[in-house]
TIMI-2910 file (N, C-alpha, C, CB; in pm, 1 decimal, decimal comma, always signed):
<rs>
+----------+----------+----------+----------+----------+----------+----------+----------+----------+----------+----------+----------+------+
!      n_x !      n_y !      n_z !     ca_x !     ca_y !     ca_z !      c_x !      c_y !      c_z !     cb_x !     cb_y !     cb_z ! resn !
+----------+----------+----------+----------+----------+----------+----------+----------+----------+----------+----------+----------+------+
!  +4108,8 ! +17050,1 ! +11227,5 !  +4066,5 ! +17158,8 ! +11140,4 !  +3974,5 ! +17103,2 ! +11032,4 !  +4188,8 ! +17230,5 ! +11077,5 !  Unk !
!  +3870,3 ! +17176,6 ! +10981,6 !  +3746,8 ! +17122,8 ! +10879,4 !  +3822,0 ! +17160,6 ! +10763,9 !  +3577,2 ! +17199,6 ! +10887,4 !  Unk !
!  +3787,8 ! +17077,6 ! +10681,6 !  +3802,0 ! +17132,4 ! +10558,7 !  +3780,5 ! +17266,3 ! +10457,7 !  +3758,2 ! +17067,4 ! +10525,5 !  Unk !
!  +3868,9 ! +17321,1 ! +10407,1 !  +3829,4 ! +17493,8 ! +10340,5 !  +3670,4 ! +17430,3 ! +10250,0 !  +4008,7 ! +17585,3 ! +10177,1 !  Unk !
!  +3615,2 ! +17533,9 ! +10264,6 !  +3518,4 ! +17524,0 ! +10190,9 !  +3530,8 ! +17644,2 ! +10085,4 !  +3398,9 ! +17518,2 ! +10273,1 !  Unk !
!  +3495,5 ! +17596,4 !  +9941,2 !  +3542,1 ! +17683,6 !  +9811,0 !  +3434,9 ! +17860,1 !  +9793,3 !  +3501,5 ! +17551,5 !  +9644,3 !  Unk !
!  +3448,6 ! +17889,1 !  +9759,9 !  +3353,2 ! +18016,3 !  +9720,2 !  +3425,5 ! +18058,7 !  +9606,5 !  +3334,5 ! +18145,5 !  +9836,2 !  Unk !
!  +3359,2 ! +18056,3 !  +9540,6 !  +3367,1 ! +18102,0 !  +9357,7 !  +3316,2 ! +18257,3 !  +9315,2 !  +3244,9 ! +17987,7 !  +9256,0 !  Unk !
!  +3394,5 ! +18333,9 !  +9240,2 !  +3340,9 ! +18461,6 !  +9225,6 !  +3357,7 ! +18445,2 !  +9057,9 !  +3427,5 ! +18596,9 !  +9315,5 !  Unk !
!  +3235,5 ! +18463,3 !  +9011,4 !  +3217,9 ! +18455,3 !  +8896,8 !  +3254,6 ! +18581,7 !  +8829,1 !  +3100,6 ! +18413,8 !  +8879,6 !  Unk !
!  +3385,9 ! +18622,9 !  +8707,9 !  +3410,8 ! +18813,4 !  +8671,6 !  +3498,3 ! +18775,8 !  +8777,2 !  +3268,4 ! +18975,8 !  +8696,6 !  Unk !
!  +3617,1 ! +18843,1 !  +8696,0 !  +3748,9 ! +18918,8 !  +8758,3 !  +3771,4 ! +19061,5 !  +8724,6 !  +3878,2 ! +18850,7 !  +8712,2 !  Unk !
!  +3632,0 ! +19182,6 !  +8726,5 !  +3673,5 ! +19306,8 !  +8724,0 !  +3715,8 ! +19386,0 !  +8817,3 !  +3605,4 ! +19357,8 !  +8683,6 !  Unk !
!  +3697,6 ! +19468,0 !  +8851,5 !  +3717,2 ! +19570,6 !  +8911,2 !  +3639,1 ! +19544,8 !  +9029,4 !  +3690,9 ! +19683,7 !  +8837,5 !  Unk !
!  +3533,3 ! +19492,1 !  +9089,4 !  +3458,8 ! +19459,7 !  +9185,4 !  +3483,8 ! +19307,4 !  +9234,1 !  +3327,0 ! +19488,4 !  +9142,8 !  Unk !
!  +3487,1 ! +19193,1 !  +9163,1 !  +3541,0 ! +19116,0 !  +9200,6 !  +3704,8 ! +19099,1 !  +9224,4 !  +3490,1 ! +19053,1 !  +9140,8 !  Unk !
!  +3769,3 ! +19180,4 !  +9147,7 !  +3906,6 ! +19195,8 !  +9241,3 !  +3885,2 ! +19250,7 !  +9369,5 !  +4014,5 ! +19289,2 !  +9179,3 !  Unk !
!  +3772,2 ! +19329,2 !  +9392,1 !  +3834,5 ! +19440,9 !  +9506,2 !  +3743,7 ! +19308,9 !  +9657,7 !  +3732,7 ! +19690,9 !  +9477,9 !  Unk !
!  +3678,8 ! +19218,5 !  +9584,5 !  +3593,1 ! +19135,5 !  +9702,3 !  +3752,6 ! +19032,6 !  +9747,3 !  +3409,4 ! +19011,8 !  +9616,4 !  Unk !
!  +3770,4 ! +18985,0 !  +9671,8 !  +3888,6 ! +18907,4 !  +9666,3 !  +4000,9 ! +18928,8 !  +9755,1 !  +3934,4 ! +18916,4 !  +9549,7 !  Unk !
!  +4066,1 ! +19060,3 !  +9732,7 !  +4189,7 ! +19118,3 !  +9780,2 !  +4101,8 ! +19141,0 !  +9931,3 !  +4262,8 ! +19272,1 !  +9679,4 !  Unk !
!  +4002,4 ! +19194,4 !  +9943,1 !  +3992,1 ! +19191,3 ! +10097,6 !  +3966,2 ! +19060,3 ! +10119,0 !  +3882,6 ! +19282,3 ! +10166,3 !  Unk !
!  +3897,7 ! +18970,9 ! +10073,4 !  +3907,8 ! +18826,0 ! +10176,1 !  +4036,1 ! +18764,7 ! +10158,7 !  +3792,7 ! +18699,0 ! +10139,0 !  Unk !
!  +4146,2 ! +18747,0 ! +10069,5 !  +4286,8 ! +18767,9 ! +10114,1 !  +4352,0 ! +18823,2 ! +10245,5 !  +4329,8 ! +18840,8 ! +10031,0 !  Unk !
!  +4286,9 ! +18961,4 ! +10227,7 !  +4359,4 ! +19060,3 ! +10325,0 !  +4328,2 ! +19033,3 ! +10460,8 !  +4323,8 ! +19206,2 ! +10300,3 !  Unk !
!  +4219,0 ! +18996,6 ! +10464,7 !  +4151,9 ! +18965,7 ! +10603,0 !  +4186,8 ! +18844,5 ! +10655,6 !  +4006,5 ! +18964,9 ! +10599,5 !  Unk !
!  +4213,9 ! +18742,5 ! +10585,6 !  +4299,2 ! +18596,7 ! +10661,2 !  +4216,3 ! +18535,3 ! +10637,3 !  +4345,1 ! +18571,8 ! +10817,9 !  Unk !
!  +4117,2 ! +18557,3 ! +10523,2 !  +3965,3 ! +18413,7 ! +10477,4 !  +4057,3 ! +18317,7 ! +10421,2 !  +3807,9 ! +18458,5 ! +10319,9 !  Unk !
!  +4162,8 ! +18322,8 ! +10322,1 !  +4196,2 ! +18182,1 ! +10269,8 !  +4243,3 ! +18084,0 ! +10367,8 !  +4299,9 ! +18188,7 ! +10167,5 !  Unk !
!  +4278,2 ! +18107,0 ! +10473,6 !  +4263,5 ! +18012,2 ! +10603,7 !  +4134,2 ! +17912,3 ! +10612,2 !  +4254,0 ! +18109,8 ! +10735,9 !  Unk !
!  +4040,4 ! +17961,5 ! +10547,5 !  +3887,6 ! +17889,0 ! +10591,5 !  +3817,4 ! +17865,6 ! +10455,8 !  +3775,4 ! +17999,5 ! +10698,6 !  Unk !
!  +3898,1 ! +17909,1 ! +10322,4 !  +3835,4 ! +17937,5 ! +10211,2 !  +3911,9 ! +17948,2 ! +10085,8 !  +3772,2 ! +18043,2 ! +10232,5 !  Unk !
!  +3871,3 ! +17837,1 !  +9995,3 !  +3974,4 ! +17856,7 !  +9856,3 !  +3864,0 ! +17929,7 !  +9764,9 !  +4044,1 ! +17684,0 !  +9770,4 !  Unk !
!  +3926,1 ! +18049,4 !  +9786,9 !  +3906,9 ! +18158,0 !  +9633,7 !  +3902,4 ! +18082,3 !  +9561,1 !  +4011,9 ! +18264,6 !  +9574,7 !  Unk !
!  +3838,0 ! +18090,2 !  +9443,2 !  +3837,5 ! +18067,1 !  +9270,1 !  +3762,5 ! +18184,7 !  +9233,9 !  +3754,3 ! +17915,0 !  +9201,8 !  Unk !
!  +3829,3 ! +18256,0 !  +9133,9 !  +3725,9 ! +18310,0 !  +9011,6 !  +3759,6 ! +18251,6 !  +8872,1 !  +3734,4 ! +18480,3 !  +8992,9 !  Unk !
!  +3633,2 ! +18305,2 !  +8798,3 !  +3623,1 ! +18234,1 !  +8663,1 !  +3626,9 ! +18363,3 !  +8604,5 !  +3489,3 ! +18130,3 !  +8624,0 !  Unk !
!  +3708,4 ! +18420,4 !  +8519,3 !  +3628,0 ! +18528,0 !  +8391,0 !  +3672,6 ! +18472,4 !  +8282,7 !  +3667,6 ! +18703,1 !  +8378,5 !  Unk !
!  +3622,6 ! +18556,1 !  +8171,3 !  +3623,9 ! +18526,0 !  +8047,4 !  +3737,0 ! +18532,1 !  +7969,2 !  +3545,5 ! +18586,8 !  +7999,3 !  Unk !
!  +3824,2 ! +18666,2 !  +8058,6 !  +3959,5 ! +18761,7 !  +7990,0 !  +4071,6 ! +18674,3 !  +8042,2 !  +3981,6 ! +18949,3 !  +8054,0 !  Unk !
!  +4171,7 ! +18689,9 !  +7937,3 !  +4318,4 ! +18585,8 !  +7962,8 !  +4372,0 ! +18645,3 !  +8052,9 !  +4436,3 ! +18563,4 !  +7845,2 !  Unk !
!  +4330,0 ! +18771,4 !  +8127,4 !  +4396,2 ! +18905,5 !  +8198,8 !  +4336,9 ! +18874,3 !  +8315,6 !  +4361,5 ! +19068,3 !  +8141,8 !  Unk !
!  +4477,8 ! +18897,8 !  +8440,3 !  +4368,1 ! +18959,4 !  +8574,5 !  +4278,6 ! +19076,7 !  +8620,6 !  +4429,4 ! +18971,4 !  +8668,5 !  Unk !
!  +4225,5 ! +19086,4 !  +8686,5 !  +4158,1 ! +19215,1 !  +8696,4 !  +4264,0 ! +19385,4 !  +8681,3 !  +4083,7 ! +19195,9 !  +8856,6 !  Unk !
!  +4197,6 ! +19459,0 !  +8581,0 !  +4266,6 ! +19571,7 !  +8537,8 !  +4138,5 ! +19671,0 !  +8482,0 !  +4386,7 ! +19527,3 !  +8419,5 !  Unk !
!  +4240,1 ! +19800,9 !  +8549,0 !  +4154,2 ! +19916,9 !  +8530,6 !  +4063,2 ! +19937,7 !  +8389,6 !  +4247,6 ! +20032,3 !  +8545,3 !  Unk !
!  +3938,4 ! +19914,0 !  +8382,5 !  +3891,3 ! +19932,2 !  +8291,9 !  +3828,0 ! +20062,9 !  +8226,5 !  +3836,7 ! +19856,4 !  +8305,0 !  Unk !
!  +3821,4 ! +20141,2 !  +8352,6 !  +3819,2 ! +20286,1 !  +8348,8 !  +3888,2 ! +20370,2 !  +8253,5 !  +3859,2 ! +20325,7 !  +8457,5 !  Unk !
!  +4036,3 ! +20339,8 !  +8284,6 !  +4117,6 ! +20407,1 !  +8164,6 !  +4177,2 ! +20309,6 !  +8098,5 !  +4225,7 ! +20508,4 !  +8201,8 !  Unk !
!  +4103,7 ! +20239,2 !  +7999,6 !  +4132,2 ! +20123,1 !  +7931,2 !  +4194,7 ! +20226,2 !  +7793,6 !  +3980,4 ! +20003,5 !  +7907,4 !  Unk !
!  +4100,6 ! +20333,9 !  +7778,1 !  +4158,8 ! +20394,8 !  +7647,4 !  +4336,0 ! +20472,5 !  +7659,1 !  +4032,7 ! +20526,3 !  +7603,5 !  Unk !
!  +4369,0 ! +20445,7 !  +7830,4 !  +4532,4 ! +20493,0 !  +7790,5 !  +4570,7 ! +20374,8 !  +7771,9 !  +4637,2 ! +20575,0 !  +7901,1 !  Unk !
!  +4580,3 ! +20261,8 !  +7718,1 !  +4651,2 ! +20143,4 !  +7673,7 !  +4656,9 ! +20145,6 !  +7523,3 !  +4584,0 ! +20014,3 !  +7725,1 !  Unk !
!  +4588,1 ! +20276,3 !  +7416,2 !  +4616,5 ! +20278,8 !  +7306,8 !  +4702,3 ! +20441,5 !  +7316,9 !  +4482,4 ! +20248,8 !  +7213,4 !  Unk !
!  +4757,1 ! +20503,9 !  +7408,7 !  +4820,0 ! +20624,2 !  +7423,5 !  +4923,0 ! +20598,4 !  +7516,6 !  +4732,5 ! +20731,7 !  +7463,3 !  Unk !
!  +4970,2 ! +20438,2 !  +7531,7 !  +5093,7 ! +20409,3 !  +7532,0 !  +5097,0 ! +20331,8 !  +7691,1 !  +5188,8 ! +20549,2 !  +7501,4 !  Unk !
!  +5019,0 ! +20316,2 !  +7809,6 !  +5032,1 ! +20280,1 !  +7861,9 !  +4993,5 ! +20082,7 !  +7837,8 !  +4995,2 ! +20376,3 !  +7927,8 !  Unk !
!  +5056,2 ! +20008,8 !  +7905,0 !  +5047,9 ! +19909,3 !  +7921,6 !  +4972,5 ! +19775,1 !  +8003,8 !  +5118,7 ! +19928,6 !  +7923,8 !  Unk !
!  +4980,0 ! +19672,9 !  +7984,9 !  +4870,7 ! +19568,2 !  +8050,6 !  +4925,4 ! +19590,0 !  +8178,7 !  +4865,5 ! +19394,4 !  +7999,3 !  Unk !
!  +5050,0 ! +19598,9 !  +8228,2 !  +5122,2 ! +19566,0 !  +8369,4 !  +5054,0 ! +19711,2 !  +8411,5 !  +5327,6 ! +19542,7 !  +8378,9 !  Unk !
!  +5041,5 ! +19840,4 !  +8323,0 !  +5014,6 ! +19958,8 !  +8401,8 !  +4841,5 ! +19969,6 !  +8412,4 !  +5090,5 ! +20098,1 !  +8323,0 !  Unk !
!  +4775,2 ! +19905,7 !  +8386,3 !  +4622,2 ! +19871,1 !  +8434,4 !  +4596,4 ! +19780,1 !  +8512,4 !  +4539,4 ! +19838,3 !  +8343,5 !  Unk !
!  +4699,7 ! +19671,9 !  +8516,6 !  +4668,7 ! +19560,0 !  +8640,4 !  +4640,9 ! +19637,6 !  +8762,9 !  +4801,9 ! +19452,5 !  +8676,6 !  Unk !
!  +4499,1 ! +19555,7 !  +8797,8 !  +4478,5 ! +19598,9 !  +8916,7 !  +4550,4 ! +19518,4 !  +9058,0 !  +4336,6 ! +19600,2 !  +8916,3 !  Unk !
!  +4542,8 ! +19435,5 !  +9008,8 !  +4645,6 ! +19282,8 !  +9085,9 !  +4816,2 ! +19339,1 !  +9135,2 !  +4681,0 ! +19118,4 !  +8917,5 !  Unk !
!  +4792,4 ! +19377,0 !  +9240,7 !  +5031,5 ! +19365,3 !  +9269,7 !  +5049,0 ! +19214,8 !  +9251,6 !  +5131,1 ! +19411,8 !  +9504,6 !  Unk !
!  +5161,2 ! +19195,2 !  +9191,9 !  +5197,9 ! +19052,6 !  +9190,1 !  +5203,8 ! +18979,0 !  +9303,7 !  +5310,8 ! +19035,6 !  +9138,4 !  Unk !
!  +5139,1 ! +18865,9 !  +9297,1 !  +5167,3 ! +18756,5 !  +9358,6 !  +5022,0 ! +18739,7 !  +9463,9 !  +5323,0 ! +18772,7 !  +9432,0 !  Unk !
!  +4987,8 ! +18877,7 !  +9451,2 !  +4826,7 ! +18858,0 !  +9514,4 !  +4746,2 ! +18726,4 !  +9504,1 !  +4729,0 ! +18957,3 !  +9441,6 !  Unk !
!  +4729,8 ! +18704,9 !  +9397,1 !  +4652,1 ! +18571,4 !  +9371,6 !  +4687,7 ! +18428,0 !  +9445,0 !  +4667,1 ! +18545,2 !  +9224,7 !  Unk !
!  +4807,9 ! +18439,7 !  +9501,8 !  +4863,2 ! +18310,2 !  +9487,7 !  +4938,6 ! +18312,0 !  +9663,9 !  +4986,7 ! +18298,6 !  +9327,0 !  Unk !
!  +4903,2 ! +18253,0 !  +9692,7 !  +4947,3 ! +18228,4 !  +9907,6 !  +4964,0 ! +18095,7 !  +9920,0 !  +4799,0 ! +18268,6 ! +10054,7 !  Unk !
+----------+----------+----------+----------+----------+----------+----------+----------+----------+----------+----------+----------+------+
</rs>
């Protein structure tokens, strides 16, 4: 077997989560170590309704991430 070769997705929003979770989903980390870089201490989360996180909803209720996604 060759070695994984890396691919880097620069931004963990809403578009780079959604590239991610399908090359997950599809069986790429077999052939490929994910990395992204963003700026935010946060994983990718709805930024759309960012303004219900001051009307009481929470960081866990905008994660766009189900747990453990990141990590195989």
């Amino acid at each position: 077997m060759t070695a994984k070769k890396n691919l880097i997705v620069i931004g963990n929003g809403m578009v780079g989560h959604k590239f991610l979770e399908l090359m997950i989903r599809s069986g790429a980390t077999q052939y490929w170590n994910l990395i992204t870089f963003c700026e935010e201490p946060r994983v990718a989360y709805d930024r759309v309704n960012l303004s219900g996180y001051f009307s009481g909803k929470t960081a866990a209720d905008l994660s766009l991430v189900e747990p453990g996604l990141y990590h195989w």
